[in-house]
LODORO-19225 format. One record per atom (N, C-alpha, C): residue number from 1; y negated, x, z negated; chain; atom name. Coordinates in Angstrom, 1 decimal, always signed. Layout:
BEGIN
   num       yy       xx       zz   cadena   atomo
   NUM        Y        X        Z        A      CA
...
//
This chain:
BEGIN
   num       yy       xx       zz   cadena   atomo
     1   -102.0    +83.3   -101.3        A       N
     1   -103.4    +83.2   -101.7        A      CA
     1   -104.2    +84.4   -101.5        A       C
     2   -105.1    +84.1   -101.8        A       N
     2   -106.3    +85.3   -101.4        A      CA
     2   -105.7    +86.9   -102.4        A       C
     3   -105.8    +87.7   -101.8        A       N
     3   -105.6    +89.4   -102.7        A      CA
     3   -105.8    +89.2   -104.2        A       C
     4   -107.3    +89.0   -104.5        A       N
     4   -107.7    +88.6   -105.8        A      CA
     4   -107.1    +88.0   -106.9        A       C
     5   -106.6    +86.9   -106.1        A       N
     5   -105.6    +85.8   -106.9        A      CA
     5   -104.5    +86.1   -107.3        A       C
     6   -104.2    +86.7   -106.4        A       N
     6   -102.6    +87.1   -106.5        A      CA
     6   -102.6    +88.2   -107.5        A       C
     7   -103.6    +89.2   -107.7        A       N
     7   -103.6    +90.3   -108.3        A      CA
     7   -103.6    +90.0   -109.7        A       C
     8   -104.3    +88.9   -110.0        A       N
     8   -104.9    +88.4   -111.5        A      CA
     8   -103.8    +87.8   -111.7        A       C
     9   -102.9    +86.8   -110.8        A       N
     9   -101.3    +86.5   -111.6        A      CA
     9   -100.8    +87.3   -111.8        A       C
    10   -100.4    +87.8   -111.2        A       N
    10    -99.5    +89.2   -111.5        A      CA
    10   -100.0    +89.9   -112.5        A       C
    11   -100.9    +90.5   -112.8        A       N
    11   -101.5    +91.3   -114.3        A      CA
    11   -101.1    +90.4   -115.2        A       C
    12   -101.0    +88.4   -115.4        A       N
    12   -101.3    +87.9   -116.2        A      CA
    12    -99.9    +87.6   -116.6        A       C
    13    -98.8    +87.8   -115.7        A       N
    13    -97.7    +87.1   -115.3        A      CA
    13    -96.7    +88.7   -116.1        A       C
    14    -96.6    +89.4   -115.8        A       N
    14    -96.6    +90.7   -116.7        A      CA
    14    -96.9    +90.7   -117.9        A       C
    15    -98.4    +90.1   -118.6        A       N
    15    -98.7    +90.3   -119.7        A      CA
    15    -97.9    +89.5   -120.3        A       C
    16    -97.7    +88.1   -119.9        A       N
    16    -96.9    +87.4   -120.4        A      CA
    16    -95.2    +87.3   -120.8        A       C
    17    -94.9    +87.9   -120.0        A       N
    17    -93.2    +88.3   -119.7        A      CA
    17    -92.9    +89.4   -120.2        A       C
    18    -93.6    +90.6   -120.1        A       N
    18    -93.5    +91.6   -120.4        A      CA
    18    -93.8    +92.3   -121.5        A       C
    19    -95.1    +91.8   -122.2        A       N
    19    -96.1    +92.3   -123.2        A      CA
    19    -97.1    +93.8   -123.0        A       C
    20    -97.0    +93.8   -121.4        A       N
    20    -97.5    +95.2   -121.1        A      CA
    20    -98.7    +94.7   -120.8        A       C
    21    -99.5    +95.7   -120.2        A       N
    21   -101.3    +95.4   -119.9        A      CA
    21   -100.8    +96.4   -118.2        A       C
    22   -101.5    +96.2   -117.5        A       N
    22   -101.3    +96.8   -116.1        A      CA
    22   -102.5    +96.8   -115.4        A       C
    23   -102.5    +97.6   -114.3        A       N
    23   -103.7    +97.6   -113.8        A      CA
    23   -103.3    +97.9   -112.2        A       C
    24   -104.3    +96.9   -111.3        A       N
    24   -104.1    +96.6   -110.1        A      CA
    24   -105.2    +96.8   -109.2        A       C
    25   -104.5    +97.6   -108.1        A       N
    25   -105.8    +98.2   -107.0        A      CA
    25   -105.5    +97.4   -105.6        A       C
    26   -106.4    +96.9   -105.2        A       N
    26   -106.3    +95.8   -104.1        A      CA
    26   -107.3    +96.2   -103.0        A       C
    27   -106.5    +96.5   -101.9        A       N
    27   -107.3    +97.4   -100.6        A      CA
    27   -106.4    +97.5    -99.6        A       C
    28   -107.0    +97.7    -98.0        A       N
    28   -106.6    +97.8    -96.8        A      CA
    28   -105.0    +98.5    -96.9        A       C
    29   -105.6    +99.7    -97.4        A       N
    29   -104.5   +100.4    -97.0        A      CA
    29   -103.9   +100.9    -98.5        A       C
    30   -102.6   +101.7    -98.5        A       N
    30   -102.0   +101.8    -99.8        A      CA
    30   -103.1   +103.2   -100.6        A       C
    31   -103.3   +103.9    -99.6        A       N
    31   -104.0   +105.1   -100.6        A      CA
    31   -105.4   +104.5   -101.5        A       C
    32   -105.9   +103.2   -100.7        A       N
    32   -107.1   +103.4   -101.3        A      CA
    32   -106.7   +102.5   -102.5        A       C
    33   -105.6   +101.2   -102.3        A       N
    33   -105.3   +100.9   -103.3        A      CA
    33   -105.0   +101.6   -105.1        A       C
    34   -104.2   +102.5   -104.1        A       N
    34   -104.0   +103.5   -105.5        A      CA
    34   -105.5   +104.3   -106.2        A       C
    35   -106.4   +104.7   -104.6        A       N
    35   -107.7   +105.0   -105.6        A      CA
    35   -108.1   +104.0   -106.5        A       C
    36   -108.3   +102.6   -105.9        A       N
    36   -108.8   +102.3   -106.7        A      CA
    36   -108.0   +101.2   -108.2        A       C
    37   -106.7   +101.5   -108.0        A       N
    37   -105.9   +100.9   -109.5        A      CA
    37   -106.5   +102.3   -110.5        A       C
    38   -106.9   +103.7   -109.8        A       N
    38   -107.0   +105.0   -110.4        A      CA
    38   -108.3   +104.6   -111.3        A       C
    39   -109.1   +104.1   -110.3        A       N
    39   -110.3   +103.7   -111.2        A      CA
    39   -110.5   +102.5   -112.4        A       C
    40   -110.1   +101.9   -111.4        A       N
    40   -109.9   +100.6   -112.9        A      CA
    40   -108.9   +100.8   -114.3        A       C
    41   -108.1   +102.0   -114.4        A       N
    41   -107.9   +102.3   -115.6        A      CA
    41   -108.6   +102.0   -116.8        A       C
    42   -107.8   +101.7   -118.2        A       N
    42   -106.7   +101.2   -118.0        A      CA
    42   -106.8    +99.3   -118.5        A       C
    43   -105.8    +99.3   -117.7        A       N
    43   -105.9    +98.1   -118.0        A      CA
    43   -107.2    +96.8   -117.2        A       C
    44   -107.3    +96.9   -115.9        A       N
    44   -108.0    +96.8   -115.1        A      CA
    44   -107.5    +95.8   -113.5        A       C
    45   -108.4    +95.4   -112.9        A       N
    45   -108.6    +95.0   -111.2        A      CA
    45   -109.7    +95.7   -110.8        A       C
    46   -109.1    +96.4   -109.9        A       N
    46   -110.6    +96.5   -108.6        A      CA
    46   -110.2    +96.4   -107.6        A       C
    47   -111.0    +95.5   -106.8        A       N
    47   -110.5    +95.1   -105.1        A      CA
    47   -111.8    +95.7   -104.5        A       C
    48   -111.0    +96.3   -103.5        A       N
    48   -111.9    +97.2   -102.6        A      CA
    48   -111.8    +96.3   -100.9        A       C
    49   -113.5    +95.7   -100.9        A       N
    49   -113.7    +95.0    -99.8        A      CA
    49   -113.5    +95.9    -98.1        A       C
    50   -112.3    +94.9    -97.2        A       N
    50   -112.2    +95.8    -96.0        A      CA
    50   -113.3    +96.2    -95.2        A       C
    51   -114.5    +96.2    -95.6        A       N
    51   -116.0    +96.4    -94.7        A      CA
    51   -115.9    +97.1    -95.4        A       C
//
């Protein structure tokens, strides 16, 4: 499925199984991903559009 979707299972799929809170950065490449899981702290999504 689309980045987005998959991102929000996974945080939700975690919350559930795990009892943890997580936060997911969704982008081209791995660095910017990590910037931006850095921003959506804590406990957060931010997808960074590839334009």
């Amino acid at each position: 499925g689309p980045p987005e979707v998959v991102a929000r299972r996974l945080r939700a799929r975690v919350q559930a199984e795990v009892g943890l809170a997580i936060t997911v950065g969704v982008a081209r490449t791995k660095f910017l991903a990590k910037v931006a899981s850095g921003v959506a702290k804590p406990d957060g999504l931010l997808v960074v559009p590839p334009d």
